[in-house]
C-alpha positions in Angstrom: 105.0 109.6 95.8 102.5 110.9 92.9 99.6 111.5 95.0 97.7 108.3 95.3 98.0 106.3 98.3 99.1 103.0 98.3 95.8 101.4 99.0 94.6 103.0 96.6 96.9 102.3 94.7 97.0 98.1 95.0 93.3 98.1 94.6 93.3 99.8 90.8 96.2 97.2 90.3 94.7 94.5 91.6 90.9 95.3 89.5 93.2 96.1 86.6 94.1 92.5 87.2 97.6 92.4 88.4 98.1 89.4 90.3 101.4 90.6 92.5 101.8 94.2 93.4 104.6 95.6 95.4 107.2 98.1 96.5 110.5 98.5 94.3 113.9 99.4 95.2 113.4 102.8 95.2 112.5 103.0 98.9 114.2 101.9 102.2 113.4 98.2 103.8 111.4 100.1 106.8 109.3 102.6 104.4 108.9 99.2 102.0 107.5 97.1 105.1 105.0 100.2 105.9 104.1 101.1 102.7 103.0 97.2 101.9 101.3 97.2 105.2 98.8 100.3 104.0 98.7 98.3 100.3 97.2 95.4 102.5 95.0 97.5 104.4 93.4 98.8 101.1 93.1 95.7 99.5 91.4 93.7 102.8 88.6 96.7 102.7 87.8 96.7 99.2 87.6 92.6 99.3 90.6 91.9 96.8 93.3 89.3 97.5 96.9 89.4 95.8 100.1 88.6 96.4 102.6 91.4 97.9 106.2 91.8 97.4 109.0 94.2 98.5 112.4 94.4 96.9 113.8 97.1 98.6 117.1 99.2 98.8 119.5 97.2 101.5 120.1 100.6 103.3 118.4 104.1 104.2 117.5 106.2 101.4 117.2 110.3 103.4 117.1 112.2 99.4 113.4 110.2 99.5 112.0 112.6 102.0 109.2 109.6 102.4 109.3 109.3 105.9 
């Protein structure tokens, strides 16, 4: 949402030494399961291991525009 993707993102967490990062309720269950996915992604190239959560929304958010 600001510009940095969410690999990205979970790696500078994760070396900033968060041990859980995840997606809030601000997103739908389907964009939450995605956007963890990509979170993973980045954090299995760069090396890091942590634990994921999602808490999302329990139904479709459309004012998001995230996809």
């Amino acid at each position: 949402m600001d510009g940095v993707p969410p690999g990205e993102c979970a790696v500078g967490l994760v070396k900033a030494g968060a041990d859980i990062v995840g997606i809030n309720c601000h997103l739908d269950p389907l964009t939450c399961v995605r956007t963890v996915k990509l979170m993973k992604a980045g954090l299995d190239k760069a090396g890091l291991k942590a634990h994921l959560m999602i808490q999302p929304l329990g139904f479709h958010t459309p004012e998001c525009n995230l996809g």
